[in-house]
Backbone bond lengths (Angstrom), bond angles and torsions (degrees), N, CA, C in turn:
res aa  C-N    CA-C-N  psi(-1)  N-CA   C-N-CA  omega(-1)  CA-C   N-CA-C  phi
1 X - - - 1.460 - - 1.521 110.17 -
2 X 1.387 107.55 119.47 1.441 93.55 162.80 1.493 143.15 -96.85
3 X 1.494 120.17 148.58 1.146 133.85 -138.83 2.107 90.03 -87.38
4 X 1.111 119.29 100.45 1.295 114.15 154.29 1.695 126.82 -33.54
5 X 1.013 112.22 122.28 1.425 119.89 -164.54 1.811 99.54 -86.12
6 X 1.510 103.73 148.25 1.833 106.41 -171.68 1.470 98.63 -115.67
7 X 1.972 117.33 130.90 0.755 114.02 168.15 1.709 118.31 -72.03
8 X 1.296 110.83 108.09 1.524 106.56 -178.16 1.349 117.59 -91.61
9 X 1.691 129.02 -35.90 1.181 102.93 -158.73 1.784 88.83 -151.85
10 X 1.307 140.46 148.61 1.230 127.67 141.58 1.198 143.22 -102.47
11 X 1.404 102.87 -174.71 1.908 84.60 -178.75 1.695 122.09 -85.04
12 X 0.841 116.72 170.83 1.708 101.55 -164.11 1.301 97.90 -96.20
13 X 1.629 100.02 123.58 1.465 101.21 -170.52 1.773 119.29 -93.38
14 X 1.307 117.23 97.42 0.997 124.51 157.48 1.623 152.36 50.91
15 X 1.211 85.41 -75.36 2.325 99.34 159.57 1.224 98.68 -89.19
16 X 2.002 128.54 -36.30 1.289 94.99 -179.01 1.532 132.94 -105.17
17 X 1.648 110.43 23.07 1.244 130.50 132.03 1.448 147.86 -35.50
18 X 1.620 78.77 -55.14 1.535 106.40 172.46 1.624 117.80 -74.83
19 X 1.186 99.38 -36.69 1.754 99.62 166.72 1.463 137.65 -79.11
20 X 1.139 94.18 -35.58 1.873 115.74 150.28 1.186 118.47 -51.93
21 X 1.298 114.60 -42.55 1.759 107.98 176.71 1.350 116.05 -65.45
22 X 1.356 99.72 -41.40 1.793 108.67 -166.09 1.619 102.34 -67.72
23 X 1.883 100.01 -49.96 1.407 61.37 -174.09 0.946 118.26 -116.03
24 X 1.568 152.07 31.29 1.236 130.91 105.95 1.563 138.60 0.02
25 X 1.400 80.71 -80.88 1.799 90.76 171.16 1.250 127.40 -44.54
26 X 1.886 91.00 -76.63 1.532 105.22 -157.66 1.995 101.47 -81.83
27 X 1.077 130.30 -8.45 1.484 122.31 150.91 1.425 126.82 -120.08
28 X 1.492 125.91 -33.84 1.593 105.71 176.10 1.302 123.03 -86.86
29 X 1.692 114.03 -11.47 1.886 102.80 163.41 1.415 114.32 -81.98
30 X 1.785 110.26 -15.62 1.331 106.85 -174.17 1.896 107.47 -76.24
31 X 1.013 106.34 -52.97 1.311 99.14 165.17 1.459 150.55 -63.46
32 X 1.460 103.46 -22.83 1.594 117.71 -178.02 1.303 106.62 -75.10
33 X 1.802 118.56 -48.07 1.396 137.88 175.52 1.226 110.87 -68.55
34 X 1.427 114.87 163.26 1.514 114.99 168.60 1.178 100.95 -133.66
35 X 1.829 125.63 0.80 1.322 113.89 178.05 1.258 94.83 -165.66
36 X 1.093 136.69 159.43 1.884 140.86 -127.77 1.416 88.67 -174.20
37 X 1.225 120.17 117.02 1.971 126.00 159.85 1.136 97.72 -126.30
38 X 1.698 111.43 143.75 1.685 119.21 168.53 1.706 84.50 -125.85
39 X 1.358 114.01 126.47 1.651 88.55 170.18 1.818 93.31 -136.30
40 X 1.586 94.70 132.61 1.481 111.91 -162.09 1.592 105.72 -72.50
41 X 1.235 88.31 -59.74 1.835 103.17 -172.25 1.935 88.08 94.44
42 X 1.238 87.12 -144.15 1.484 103.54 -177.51 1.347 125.60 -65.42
43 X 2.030 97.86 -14.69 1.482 99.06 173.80 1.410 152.71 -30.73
44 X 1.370 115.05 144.52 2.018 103.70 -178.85 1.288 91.99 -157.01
45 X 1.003 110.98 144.39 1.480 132.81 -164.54 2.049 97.77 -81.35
46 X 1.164 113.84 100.93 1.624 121.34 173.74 1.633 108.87 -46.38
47 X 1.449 100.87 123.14 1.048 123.72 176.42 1.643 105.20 -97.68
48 X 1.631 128.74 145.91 0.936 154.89 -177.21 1.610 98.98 20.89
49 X 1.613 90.12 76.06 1.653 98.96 -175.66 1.772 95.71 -157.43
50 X 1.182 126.92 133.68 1.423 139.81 169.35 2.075 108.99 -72.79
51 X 1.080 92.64 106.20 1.559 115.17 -160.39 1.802 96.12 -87.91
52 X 2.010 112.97 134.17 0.686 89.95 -175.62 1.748 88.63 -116.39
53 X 1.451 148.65 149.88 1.513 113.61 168.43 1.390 109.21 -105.31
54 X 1.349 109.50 142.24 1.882 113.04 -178.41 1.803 88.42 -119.86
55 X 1.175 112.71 141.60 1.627 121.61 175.57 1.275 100.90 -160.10
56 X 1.053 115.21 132.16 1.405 133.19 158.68 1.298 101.18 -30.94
57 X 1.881 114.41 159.93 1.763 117.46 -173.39 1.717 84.29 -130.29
58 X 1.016 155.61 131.94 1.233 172.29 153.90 1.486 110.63 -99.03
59 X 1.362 117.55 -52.66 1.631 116.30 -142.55 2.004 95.45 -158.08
60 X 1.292 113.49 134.15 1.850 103.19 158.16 1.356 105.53 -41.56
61 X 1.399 121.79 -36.37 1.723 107.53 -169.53 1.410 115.51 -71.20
62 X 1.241 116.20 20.52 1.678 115.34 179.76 1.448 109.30 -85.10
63 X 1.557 119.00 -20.32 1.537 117.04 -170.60 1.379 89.88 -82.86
64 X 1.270 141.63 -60.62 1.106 135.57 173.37 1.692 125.49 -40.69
65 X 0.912 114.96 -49.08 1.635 116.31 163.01 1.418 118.99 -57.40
66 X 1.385 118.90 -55.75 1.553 120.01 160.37 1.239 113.17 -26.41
67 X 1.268 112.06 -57.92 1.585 123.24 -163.47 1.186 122.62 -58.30
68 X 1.602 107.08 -43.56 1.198 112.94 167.63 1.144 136.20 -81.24
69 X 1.564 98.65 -8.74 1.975 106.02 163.41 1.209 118.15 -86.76
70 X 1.384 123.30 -25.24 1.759 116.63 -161.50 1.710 97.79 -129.39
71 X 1.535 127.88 1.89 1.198 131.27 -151.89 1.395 108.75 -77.67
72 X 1.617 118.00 -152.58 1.538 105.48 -173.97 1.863 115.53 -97.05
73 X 1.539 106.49 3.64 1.092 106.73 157.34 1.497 124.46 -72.45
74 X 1.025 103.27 -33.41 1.866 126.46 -162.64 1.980 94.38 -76.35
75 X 1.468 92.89 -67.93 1.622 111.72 -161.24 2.029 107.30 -92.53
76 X 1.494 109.86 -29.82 1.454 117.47 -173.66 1.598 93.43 74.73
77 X 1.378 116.90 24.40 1.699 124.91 164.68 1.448 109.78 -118.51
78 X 1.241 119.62 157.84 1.248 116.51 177.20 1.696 121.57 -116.57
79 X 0.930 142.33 82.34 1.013 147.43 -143.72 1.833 119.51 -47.70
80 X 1.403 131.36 124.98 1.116 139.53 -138.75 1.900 96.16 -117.24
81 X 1.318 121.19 110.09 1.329 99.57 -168.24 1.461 99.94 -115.19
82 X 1.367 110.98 159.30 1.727 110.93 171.31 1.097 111.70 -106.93
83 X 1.307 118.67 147.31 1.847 104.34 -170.57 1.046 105.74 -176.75
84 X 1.865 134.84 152.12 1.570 146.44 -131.01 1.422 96.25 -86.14
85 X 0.892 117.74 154.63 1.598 137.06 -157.23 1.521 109.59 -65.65
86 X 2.047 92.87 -42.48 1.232 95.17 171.03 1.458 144.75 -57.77
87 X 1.540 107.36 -26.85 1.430 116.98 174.02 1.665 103.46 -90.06
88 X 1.330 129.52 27.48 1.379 126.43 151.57 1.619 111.09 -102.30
89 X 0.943 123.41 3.49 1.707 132.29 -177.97 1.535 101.74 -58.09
90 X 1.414 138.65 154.07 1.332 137.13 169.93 1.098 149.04 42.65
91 X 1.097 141.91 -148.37 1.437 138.52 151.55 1.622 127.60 -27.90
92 X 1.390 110.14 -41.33 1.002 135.04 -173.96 1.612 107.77 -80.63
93 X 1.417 110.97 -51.70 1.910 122.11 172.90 1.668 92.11 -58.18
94 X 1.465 130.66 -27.98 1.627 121.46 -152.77 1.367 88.54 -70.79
95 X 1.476 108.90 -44.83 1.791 109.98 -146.75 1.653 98.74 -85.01
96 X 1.476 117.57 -38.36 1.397 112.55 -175.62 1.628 106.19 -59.65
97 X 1.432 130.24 -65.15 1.100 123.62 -165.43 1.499 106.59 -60.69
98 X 1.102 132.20 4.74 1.532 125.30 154.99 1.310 116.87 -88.80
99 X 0.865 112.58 -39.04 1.839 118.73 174.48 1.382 106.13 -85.28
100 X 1.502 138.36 21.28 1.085 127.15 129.49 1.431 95.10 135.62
101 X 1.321 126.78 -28.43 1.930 120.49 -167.19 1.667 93.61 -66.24
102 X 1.512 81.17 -172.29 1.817 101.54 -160.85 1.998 97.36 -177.27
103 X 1.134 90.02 134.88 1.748 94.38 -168.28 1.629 101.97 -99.43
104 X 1.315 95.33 156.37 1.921 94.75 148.21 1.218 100.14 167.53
105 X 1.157 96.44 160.26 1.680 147.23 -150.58 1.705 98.85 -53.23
106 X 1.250 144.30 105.85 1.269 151.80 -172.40 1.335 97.73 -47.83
107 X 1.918 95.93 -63.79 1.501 86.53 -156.43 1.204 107.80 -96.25
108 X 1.666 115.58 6.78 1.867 89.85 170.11 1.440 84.16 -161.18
109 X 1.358 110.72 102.78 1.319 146.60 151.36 1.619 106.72 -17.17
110 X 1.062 139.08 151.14 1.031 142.57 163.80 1.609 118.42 -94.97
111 X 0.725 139.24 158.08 1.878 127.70 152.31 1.522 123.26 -64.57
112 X 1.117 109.13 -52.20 1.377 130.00 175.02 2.051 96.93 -44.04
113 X 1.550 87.61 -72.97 1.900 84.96 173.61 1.394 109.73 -34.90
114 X 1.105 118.51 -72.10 1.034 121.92 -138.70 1.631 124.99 -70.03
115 X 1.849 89.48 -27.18 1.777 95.58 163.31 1.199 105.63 -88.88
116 X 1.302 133.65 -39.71 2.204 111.08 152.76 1.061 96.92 -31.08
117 X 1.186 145.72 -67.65 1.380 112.62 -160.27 1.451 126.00 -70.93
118 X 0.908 123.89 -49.40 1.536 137.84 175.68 1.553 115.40 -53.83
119 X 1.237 122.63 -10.28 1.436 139.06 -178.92 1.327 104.27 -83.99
120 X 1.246 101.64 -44.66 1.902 128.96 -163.71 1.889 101.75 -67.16
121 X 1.664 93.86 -35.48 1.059 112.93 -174.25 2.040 124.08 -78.47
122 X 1.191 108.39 -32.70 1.525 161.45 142.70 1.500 102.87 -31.94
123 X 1.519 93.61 -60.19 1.837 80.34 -165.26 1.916 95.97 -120.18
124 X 1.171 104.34 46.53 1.929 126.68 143.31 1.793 92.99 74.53
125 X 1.249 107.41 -10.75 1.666 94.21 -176.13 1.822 111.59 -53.09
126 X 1.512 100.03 172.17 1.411 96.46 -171.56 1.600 87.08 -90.18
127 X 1.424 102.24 165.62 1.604 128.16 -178.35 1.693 117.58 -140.97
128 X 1.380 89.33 95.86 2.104 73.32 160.73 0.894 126.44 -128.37
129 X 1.231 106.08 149.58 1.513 132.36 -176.57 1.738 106.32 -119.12
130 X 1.974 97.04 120.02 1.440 104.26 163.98 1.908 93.67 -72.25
131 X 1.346 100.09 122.66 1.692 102.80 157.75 1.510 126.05 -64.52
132 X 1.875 106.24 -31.72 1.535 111.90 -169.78 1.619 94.95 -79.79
133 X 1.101 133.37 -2.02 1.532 127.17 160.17 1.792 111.50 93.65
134 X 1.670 103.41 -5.20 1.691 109.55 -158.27 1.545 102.43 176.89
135 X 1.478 110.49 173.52 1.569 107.72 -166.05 1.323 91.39 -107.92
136 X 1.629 102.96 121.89 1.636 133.53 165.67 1.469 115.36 -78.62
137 X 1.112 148.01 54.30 1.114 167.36 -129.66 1.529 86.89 -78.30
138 X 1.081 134.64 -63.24 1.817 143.86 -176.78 1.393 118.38 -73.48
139 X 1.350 110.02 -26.77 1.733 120.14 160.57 2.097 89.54 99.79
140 X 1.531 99.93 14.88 1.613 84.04 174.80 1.482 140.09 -56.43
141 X 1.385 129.33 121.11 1.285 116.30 -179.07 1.386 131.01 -18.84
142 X 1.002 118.69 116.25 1.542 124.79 -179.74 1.511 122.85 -112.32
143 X 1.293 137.92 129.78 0.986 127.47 148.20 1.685 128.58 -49.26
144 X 1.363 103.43 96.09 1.538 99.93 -178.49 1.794 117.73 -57.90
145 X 1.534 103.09 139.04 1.164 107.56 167.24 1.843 121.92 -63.93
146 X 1.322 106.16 170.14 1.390 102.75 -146.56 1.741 103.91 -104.42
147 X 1.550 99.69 2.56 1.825 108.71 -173.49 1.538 106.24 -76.77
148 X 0.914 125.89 -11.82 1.795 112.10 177.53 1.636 101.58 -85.57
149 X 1.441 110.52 -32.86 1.544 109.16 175.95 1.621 107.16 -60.20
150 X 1.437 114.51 -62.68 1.286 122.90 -176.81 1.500 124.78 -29.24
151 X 1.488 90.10 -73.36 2.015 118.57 176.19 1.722 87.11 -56.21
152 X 1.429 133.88 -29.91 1.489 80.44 164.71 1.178 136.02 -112.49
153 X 1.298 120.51 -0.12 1.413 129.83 -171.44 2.082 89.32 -83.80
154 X 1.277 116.07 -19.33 1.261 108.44 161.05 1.375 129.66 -61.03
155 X 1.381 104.53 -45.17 2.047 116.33 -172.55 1.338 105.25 -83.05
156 X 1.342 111.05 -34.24 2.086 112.81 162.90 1.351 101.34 -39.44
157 X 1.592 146.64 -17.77 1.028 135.77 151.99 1.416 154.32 -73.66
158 X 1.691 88.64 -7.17 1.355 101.86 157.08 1.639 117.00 -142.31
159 X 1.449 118.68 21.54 0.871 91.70 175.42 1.612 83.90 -150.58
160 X 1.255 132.57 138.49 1.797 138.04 154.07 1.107 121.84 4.39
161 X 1.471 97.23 -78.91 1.771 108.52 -140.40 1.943 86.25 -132.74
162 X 1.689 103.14 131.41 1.176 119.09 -168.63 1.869 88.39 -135.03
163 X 1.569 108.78 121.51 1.380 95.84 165.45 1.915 101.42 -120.51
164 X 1.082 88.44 140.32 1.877 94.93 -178.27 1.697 108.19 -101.61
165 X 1.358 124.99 107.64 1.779 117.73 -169.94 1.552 93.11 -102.13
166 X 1.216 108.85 128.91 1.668 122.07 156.50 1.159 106.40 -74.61
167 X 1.377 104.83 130.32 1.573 107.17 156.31 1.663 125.10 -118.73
168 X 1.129 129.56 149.54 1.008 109.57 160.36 1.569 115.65 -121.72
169 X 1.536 116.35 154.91 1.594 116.79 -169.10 1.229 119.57 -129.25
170 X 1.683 156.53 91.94 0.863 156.11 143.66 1.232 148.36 -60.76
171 X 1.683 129.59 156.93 1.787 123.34 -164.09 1.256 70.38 -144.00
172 X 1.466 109.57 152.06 1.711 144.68 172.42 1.409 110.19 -55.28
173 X 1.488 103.49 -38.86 1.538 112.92 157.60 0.964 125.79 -139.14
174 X 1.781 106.49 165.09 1.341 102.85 -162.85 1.569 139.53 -21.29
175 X 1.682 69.39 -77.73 2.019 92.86 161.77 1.559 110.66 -94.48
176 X 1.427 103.75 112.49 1.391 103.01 156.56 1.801 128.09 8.20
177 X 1.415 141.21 122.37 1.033 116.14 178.84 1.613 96.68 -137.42
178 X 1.360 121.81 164.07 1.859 118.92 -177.94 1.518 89.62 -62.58
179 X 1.757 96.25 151.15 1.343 117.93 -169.05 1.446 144.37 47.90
180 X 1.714 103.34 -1.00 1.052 107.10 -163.86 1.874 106.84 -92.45
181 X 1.545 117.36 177.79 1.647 114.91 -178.80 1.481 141.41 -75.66
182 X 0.781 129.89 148.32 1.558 127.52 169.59 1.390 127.03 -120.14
183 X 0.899 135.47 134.40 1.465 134.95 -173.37 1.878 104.62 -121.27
184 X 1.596 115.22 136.52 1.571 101.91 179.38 1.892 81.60 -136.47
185 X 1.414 103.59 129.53 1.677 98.10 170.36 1.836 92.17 -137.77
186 X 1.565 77.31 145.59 2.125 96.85 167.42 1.191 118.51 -62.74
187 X 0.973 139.59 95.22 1.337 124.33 148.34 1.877 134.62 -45.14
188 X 1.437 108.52 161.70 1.846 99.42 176.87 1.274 126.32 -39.45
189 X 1.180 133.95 108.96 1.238 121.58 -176.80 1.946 118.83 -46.79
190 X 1.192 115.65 163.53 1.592 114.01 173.73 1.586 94.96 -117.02
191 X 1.504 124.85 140.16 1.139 133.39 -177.34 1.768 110.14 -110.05
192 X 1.314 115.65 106.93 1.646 114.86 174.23 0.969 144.55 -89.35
193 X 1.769 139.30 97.19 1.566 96.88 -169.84 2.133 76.69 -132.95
194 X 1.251 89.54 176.88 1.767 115.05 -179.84 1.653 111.65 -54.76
195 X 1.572 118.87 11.72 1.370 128.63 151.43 1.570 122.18 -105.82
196 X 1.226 115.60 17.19 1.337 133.15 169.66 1.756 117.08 -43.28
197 X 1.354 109.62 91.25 1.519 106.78 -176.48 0.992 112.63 -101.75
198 X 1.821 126.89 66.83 1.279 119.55 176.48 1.418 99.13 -134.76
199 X 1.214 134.11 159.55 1.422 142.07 159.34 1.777 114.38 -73.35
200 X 1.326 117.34 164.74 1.130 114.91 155.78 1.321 137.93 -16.77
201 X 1.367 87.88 -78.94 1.895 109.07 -168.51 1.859 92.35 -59.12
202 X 1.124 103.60 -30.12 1.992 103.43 -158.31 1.491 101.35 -71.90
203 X 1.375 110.55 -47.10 1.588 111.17 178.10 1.313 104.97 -75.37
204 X 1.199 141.71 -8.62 1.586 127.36 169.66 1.399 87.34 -99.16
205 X 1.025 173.62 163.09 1.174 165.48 -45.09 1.703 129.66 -26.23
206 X 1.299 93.66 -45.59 1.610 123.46 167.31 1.236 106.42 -67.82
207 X 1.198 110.51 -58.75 1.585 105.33 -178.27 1.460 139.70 -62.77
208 X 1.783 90.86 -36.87 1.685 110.86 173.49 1.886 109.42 -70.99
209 X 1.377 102.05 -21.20 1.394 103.76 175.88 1.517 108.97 -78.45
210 X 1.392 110.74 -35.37 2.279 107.68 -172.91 1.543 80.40 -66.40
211 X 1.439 147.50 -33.90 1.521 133.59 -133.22 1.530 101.70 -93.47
212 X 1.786 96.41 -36.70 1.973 95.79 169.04 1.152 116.91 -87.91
213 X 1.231 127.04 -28.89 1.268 116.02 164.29 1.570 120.13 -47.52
214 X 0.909 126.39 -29.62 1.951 149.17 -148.98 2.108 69.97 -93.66
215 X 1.328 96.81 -100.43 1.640 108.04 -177.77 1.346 118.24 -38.45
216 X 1.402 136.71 -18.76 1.232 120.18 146.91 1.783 120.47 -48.15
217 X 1.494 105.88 -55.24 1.124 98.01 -163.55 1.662 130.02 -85.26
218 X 1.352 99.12 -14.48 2.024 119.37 138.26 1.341 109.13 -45.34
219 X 1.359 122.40 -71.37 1.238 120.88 -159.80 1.745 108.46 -43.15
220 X 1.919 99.18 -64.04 1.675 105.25 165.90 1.260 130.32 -23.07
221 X 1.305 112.19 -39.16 1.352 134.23 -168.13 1.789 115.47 -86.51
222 X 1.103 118.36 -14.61 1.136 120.25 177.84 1.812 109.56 -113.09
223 X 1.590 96.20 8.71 1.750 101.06 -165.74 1.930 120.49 69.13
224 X 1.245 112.92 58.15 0.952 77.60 171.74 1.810 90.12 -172.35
């Protein structure tokens, strides 16, 4: 029997890339914000390396902040996000899966997803993955979900060198408010390849630790 193939994701088409950036960027962060921090630290953008991004989820305004730190101005990449099925619904699912997202199923992964993803991963585009699975608005401990581990001990199969960047992302308040700050800082990078001797729980531990460390020092940064 054959398996009907699922349209999951497209390619990001172009003018409406280009219009999304602008105005995103160059008018609704300029106006909503009144003050914008990217703070690198030691950061450098991995060269001939399959990039994975993990950032803390606080607020919807995190795709937008991402974007403007690691996006195709920053990187000449465009950042590729994975994200709950539900925010692909309508109008809203029309415009994301052109600008590059792609959904799936938390608790049961698809195949189809999952080698879209790992392909994505394969051919060096950027990838993010919220690890906390949903927006933590308070930054409460979470058991991280287990797909950034997965997707990579998966793409270590076809491709070398896997780097995983924590980020962490903060607003002055809770929720986002007009004019108010944001802070986005790198955390240590995690380095992957198909000799990976850690378990589950061990690489989310490590990881959830580069991600507060990262959001500690955002948070500082916005006062608060």
């Amino acid at each position: 029997m054959k398996i009907k193939s699922i349209d999951i994701g497209h390619g990001i088409n172009p003018l409406l890339g280009y219009i999304a950036m602008f105005v995103t960027q160059d008018i609704v962060m300029n106006v909503f914000f009144s003050e914008k921090k990217i703070i690198k630290n030691s950061f450098s953008i991995p060269k001939n390396s399959s990039v994975i991004l993990a950032p803390t989820h606080r607020s919807r305004w995190d795709g937008l902040v991402l974007t403007m730190a690691m996006g195709r101005r920053v990187t000449k990449k465009d950042c590729r996000f994975m994200v709950t099925k539900s925010e692909m619904r309508g109008i809203q699912g029309w415009f994301l899966k052109r600008l590059g997202c792609f959904s799936i199923n938390q608790l049961s992964p698809s195949l189809s997803t999952l080698r879209y993803a790992v392909n994505l991963i394969k051919e060096k585009k950027q990838l993010v993955v919220f690890p906390e699975g949903k927006i933590n608005k308070n930054g409460k401990k979470l058991v991280l979900k287990e797909g950034v581990y997965r997707l990579a001990r998966l793409a270590t199969k076809k491709t070398n060198s896997i780097t995983i960047i924590p980020i962490g992302i903060a607003y002055n308040k809770v929720s986002p408010r007009f004019r108010g700050k944001f802070s986005l800082c790198f955390g240590d990078p995690l380095f992957i390849n198909d000799n990976l001797n850690l378990s589950i729980k061990e690489f989310n531990n490590i990881l959830h630790k580069k991600m507060m460390k990262a959001e500690k020092i955002a948070l500082d940064n916005v006062g608060r």
